[in-house]
C-alpha positions in Angstrom: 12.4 -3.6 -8.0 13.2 -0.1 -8.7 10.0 1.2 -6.6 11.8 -0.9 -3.4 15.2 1.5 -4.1 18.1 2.2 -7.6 20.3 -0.8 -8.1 23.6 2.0 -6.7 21.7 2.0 -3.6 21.5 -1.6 -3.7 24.9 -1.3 -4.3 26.0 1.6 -1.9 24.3 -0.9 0.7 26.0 -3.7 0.2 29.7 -1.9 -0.1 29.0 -0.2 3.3 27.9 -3.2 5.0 30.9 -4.8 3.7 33.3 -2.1 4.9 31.8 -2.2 8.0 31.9 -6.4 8.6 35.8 -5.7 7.6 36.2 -3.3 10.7 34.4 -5.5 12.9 36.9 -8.2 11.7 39.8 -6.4 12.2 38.7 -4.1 15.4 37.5 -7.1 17.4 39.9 -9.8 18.9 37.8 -11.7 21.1 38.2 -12.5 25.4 41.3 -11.5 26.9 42.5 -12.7 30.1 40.0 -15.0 32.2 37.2 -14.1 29.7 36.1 -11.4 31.5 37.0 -8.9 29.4 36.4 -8.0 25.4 39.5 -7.0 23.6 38.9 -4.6 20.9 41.6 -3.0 18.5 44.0 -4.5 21.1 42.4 -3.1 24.2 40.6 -4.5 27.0 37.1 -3.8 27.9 36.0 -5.1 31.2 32.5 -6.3 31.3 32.4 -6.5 35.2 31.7 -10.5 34.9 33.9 -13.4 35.3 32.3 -15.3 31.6 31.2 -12.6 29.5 30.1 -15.0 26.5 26.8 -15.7 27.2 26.4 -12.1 27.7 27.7 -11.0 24.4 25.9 -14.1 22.5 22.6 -12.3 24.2 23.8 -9.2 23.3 24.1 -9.7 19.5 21.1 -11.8 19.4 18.9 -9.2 20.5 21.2 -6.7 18.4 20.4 -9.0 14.9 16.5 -9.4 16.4 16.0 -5.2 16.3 17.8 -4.5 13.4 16.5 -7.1 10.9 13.0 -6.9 11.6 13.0 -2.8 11.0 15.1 -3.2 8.2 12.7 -5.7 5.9 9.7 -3.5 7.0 11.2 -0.2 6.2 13.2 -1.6 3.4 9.5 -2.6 1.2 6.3 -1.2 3.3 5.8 2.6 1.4 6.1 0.8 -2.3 3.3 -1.7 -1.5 1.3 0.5 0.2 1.0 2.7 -2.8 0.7 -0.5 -5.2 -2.2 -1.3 -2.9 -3.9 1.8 -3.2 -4.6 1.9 -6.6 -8.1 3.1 -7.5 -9.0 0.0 -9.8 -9.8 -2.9 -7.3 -7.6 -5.0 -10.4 -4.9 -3.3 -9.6 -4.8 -3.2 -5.9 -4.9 -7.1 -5.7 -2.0 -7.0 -8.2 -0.1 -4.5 -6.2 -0.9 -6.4 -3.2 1.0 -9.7 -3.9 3.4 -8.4 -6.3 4.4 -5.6 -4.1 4.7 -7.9 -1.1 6.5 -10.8 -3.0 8.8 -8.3 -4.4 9.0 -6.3 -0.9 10.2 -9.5 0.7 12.3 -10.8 -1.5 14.2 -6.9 -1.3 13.8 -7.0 2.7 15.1 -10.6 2.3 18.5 -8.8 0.4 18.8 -6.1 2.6 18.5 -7.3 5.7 21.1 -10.3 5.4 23.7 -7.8 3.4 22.8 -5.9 7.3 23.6 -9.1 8.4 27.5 -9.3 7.8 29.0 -7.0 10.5 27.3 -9.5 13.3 28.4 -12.7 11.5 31.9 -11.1 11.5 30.8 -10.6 15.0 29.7 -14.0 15.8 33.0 -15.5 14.2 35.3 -13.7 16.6 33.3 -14.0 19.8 31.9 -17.3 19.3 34.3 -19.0 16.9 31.9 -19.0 14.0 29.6 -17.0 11.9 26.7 -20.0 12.0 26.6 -20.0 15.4 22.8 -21.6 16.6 22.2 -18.7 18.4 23.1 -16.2 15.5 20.9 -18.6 13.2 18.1 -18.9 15.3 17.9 -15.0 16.0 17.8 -14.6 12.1 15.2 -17.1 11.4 13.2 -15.8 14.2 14.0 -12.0 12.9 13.1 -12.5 9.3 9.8 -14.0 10.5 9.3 -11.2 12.6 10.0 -8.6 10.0 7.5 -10.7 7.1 4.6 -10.3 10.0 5.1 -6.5 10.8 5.7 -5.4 6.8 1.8 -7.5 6.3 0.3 -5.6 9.6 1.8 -2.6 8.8 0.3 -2.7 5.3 -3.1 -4.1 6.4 -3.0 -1.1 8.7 -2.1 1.2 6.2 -5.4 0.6 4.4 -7.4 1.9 7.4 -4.9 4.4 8.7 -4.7 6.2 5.1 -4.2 9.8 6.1 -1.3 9.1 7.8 1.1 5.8 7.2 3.4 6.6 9.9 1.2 5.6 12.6 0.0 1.8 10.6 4.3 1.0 11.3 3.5 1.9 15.1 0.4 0.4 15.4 1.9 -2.9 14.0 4.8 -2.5 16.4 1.9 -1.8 18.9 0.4 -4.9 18.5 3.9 -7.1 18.4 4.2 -5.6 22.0 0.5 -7.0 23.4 0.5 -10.3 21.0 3.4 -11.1 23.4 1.7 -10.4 26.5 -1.6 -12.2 25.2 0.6 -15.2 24.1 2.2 -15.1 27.9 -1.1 -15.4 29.3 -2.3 -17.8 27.1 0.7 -19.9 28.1 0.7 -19.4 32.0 -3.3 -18.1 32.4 -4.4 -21.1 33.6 -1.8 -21.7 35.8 -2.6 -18.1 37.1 -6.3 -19.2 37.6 -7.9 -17.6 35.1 -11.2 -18.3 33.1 -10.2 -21.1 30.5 -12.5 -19.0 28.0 -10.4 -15.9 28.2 -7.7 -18.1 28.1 -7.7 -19.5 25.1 -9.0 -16.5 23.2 -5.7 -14.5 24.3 -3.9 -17.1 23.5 -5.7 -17.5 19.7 -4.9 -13.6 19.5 -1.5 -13.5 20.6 -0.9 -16.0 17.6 -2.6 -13.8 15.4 -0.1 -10.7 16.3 3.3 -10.7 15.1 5.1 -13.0 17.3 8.0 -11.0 19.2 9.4 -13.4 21.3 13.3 -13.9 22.8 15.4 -14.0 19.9 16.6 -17.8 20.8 13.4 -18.9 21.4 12.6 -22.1 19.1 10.1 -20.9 16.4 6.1 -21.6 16.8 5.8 -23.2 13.1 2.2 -24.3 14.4 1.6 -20.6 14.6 3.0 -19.4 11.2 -0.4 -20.0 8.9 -2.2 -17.9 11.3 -0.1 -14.9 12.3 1.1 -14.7 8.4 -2.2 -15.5 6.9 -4.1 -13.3 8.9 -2.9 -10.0 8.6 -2.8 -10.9 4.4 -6.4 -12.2 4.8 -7.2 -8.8 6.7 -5.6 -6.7 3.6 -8.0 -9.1 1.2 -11.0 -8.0 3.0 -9.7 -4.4 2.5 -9.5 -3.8 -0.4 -12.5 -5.8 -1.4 -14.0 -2.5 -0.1 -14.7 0.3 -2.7 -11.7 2.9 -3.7 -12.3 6.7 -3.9 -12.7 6.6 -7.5 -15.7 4.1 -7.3 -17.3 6.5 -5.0 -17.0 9.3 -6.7 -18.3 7.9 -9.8 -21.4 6.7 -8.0 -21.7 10.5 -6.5 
């Protein structure tokens, strides 16, 4: 675990994350007035709407939705990449599923210690810290994050001179697998060729699946959007390493 970060930044993490959850604890009262207003560190912010709590449930659920997903990518891609691009084809296989079991396991810690501050948030606005919508933005988050850390390693193996560009690539495709899944849904309706159709749709399955964070989760669509990218990687690294070709040269 000590590729993924040192146990004091594990533990630096957590205490600041902590700290902050306590400010948001303390700073944040809840509605004042009609509920048109949020009341923070005892003053009133107008929102300019009569109920403002569907606005800030939004609010926070798209707030858990971007940080999550960033956070269990960043938190464990770089450490698996380089496990992965070990010149002994051995090696690479292990550092492919070890890396990534261990990367999301870390992104798993990370990301729910980043967590705190909006539970603290959810139990002054909405009266608890399991709110649905708070759960439901997480689950579909983490999912989110698990997809983008496989694309964006799968990506890395192709994109090797530079791995910057695999993590925007794989935010790339999040952004068209959720216009292809659109048009899968309503293309027919929109008169389109049934073929074309249902091939968008099979591809916007396959790409990470950035929906609206309170959307119920496709769990018909989890073995292919989480198995594909991983099968991808397989195929990968199936091809030769630099050492191999060198020793043939």
């Amino acid at each position: 675990m000590d590729r993924f970060g040192s146990s004091l930044f594990r533990i630096v993490w957590a205490c600041a994350f902590l700290l902050l959850a306590g400010l948001v604890l303390g700073g944040i009262q809840g509605f004042g007035g009609d509920g048109s207003q949020l009341v923070i560190f005892g003053t009133g912010i107008p929102l300019g709407m009569q109920d403002t709590k569907p606005y800030v449930t939004d609010a926070l659920a798209r707030l858990i939705y971007t940080i999550v997903p960033a956070v269990i990518l960043l938190g464990g891609y770089l450490p698996v990449a380089d496990r992965a691009a070990a010149s002994a084809k051995g090696e690479r296989f292990k550092g492919l599923f070890l890396g990534l079991g261990l990367a999301i396991v870390h992104g798993l810690f990370l990301s729910q210690v980043a967590m705190l501050p909006m539970l603290a948030a959810g139990y002054r606005l909405l009266g608890s810290p399991f709110a649905p919508s708070i759960l439901q933005a997480d689950l579909n988050a983490v999912i989110l994050g698990i997809q983008l850390l496989l694309w964006t390693v799968a990506l890395s193996m192709v994109v090797k001179s530079n791995r910057g560009i695999a993590i925007l690539l794989a935010f790339s495709l999040a952004a068209v697998g959720k216009l292809m899944a659109w048009i899968g849904e309503f293309g027919l309706d929109l008169e389109m060729p049934k073929a074309l159709v249902k091939s968008l749709a099979f591809l916007g399955h396959l790409f990470p699946t950035e929906s609206l964070p309170r959307e119920p989760l496709a769990w018909n669509a989890l073995p292919l959007s989480i198995g594909g990218p991983l099968l991808l990687a397989i195929l990968l690294l199936l091809l030769p390493g630099k050492a191999a070709k060198r020793s043939k040269a």
